[in-house]
N, C-alpha and C positions, 0 to 999 in steps of 0.2 A: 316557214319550216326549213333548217337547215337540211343543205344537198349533202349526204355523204358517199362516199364511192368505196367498191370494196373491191381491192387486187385481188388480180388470180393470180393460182400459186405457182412459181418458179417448178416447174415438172422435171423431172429428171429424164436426160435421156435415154433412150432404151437400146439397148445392141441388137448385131444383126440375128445372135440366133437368139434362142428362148430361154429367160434365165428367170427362176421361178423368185430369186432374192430381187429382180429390177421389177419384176409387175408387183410386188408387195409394196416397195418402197412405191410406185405409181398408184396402187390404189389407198394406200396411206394418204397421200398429196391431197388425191383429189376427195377425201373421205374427211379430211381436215379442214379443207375450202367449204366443203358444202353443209357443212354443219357451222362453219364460220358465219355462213349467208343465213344459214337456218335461223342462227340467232341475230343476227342482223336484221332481219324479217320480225323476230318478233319482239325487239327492243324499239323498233321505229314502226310499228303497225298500231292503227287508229284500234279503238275498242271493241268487241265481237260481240258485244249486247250490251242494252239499256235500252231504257224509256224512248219514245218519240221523240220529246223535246231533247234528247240528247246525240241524236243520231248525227256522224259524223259528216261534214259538208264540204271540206277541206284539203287537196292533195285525194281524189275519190276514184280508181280504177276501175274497170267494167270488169262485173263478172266479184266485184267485193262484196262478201258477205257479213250482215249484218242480223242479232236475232234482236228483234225489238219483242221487248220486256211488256210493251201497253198493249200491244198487239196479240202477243203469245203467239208469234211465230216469224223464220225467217225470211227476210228480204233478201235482195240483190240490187247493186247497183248496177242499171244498164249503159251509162255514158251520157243519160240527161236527166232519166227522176229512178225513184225506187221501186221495185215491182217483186210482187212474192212469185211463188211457185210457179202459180195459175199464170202468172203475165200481167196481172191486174198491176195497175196503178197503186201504189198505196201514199 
């Protein structure tokens, strides 16, 4: 799986006193960036349910969520197997 990286955005700098037109343009910036990652997030994100047999194995972060479809309910992956709710192994 291709590594892609996502810049952060060039912030503008801010003067010394309070100018209500520099924090607009600042939360603009950073309101642009995170919604940039949002969708970066979910254009490179494994699938959020299906069957057993299809359950993702590959690039797997702890604390990823997964609703398997054969089961009828969510897992999680803990950083070695999958486990629901309860803790259980599944």
């Amino acid at each position: 799986m291709p590594i892609y990286k996502a810049r952060s955005p060039a912030l503008p700098l801010q003067p010394t006193e309070y100018d209500q037109s520099q924090m607009n343009q600042f939360q603009n910036a950073l309101r642009l960036y995170f919604n940039r990652l949002d969708l970066f997030n979910i254009a490179n994100s494994t699938p959020e349910y299906g069957l057993t047999a299809n359950r993702p194995t590959l690039d797997l972060q702890i604390g990823q969520f997964y609703f398997d479809t054969t089961l009828g309910y969510p897992i999680w992956w803990n950083g070695t197997v999958w486990k629901n709710a309860s803790g259980t192994t599944v």
